[in-house]
ROKOL-282436 format. One line per 8 residues: number of its first residue (from 0); for each residue z, y, x of N, C-alpha, C. Coordinates in Angstrom, 1 decimal, always signed. Atoms other than C-alpha are relative to their C-alpha. Layout:
// ROKOL-282436
NUM) Z/Y/X/Z/Y/X/Z/Y/X  ...
This chain:
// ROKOL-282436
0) -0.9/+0.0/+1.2/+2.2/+43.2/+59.2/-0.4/-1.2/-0.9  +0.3/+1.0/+0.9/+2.7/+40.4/+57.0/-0.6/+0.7/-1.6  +0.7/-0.6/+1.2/+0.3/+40.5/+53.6/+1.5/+0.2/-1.1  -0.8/-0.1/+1.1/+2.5/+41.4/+50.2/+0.9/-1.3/-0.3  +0.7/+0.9/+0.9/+0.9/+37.9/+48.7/+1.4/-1.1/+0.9  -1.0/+0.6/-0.7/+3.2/+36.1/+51.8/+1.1/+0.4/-0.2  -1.0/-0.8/-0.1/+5.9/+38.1/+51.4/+1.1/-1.0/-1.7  -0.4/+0.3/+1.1/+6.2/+37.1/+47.6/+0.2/-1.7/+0.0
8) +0.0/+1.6/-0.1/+5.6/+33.4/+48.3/+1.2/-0.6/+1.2  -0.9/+0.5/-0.8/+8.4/+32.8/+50.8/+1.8/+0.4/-0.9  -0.7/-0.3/+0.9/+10.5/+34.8/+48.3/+0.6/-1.0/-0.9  +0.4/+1.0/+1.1/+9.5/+32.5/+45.6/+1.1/-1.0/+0.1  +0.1/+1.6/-0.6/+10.0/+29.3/+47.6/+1.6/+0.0/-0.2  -0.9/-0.4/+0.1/+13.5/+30.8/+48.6/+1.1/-0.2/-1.1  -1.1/+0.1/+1.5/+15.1/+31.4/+45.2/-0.8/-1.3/-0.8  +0.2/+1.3/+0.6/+13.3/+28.0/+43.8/-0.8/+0.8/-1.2
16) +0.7/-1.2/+1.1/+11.0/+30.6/+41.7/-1.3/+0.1/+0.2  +1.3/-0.1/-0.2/+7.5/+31.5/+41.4/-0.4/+1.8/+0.3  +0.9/-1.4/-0.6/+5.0/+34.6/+43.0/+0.7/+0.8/-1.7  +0.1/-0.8/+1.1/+4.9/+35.8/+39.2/+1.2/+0.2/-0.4  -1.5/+0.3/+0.5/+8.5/+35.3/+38.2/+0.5/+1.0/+1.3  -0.4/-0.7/-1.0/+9.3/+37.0/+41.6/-0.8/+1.6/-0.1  +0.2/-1.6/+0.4/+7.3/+40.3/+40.8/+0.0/+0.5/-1.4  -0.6/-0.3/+1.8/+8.4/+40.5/+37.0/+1.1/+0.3/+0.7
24) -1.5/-0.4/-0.2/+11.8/+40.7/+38.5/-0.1/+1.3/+0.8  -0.1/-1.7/-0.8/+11.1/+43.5/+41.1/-0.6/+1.0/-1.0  +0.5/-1.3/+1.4/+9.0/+45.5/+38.3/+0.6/+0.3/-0.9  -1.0/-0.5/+0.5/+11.7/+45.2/+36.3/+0.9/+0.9/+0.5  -0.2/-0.4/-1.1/+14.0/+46.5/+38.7/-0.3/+1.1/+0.6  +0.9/-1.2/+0.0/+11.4/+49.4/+39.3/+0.0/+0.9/-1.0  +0.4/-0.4/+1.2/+10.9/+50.0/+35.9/+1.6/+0.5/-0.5  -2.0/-0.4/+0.3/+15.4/+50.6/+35.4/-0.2/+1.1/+0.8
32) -0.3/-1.5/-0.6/+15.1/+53.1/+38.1/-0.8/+1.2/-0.5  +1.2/-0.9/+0.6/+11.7/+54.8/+37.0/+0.6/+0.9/-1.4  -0.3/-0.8/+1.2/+13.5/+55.3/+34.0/+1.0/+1.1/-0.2  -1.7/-1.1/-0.5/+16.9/+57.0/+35.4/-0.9/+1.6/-0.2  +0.7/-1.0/+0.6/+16.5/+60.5/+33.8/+1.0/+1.0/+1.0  -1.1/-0.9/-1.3/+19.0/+62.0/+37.1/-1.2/+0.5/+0.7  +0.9/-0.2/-0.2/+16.4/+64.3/+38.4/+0.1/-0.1/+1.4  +0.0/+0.4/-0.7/+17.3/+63.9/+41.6/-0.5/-1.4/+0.0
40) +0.7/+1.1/-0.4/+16.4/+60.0/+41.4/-1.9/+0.6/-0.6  +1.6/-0.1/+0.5/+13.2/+61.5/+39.2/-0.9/+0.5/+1.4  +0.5/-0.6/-1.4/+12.3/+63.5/+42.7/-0.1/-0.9/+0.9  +0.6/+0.8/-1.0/+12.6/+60.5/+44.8/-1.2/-0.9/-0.5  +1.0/+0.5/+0.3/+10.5/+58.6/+42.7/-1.2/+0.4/+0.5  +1.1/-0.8/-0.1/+7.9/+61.3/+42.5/-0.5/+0.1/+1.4  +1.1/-0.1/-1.6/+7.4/+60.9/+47.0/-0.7/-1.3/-0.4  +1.0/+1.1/-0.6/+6.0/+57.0/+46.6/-1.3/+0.3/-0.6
48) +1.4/+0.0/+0.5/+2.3/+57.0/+46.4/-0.1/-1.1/-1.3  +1.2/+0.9/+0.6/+0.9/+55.2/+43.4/-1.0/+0.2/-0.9  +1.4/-0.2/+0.7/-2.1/+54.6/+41.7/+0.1/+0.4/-1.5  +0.1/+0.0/+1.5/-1.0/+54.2/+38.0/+1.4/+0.8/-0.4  -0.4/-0.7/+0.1/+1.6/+55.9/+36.0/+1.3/-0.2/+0.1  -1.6/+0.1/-0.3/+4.6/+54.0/+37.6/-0.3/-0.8/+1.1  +0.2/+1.2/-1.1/+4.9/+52.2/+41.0/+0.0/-1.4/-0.2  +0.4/+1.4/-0.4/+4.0/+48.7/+41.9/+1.0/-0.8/+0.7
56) -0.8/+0.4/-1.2/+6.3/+46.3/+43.8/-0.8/+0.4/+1.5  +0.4/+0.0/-1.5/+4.0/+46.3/+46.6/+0.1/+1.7/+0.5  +0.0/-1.5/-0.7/+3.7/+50.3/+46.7/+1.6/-0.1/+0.3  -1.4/-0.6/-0.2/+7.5/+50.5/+46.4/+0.3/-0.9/+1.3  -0.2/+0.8/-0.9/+7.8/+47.8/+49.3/-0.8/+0.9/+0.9  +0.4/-0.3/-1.4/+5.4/+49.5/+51.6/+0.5/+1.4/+0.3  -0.8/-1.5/-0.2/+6.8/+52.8/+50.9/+1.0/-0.3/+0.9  -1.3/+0.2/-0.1/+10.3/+51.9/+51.5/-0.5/-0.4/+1.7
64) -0.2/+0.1/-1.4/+9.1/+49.7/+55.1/-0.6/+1.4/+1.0  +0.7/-0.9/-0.8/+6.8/+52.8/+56.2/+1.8/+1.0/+0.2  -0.8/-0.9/-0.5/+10.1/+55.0/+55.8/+0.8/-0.6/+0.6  -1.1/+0.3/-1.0/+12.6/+52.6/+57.6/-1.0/-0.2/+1.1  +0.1/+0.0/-1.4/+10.1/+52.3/+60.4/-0.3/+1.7/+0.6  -0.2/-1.6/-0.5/+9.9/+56.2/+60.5/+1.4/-0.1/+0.0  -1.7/-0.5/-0.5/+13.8/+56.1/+60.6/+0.1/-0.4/+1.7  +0.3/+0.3/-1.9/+13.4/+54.1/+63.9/-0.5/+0.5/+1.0
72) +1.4/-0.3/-1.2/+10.9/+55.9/+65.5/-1.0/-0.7/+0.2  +1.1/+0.7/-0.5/+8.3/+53.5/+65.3/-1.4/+0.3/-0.9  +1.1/-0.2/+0.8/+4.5/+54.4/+64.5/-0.3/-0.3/-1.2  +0.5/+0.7/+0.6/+3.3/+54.3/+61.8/-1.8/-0.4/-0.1
């Protein structure tokens, strides 16, 4: 699996933007839904693992690929 760190830097490069500029924009983005007060969205929040008292791009990214490669059937 490619690291985050790559992930963000091809991103970057992509939209003509920077690493930091590219995870300000997804934690924004996180931070609009985190705040959706539809308890159903509050319940999906509440499956991704994270450390602090709101997800991370990278948690919300590894989450999200661990469940589309459980949709496929492939190990995780």
């Amino acid at each position: 699996m490619r690291s985050m760190e790559s992930i963000f830097r091809e991103i970057a490069s992509r939209e003509g933007s920077t690493v930091d500029e590219v995870c300000k924009d997804i934690q924004e983005a996180i931070d609009a839904g985190f705040d959706n007060p539809d308890p159903a969205v509050q319940a999906a929040w509440r499956m991704i693992p994270m450390k602090g008292p709101r997800p991370t791009p990278e948690e919300v990214i590894t989450y999200c690929a661990l469940c589309v490669a459980q949709a496929n059937g492939q190990p995780q």
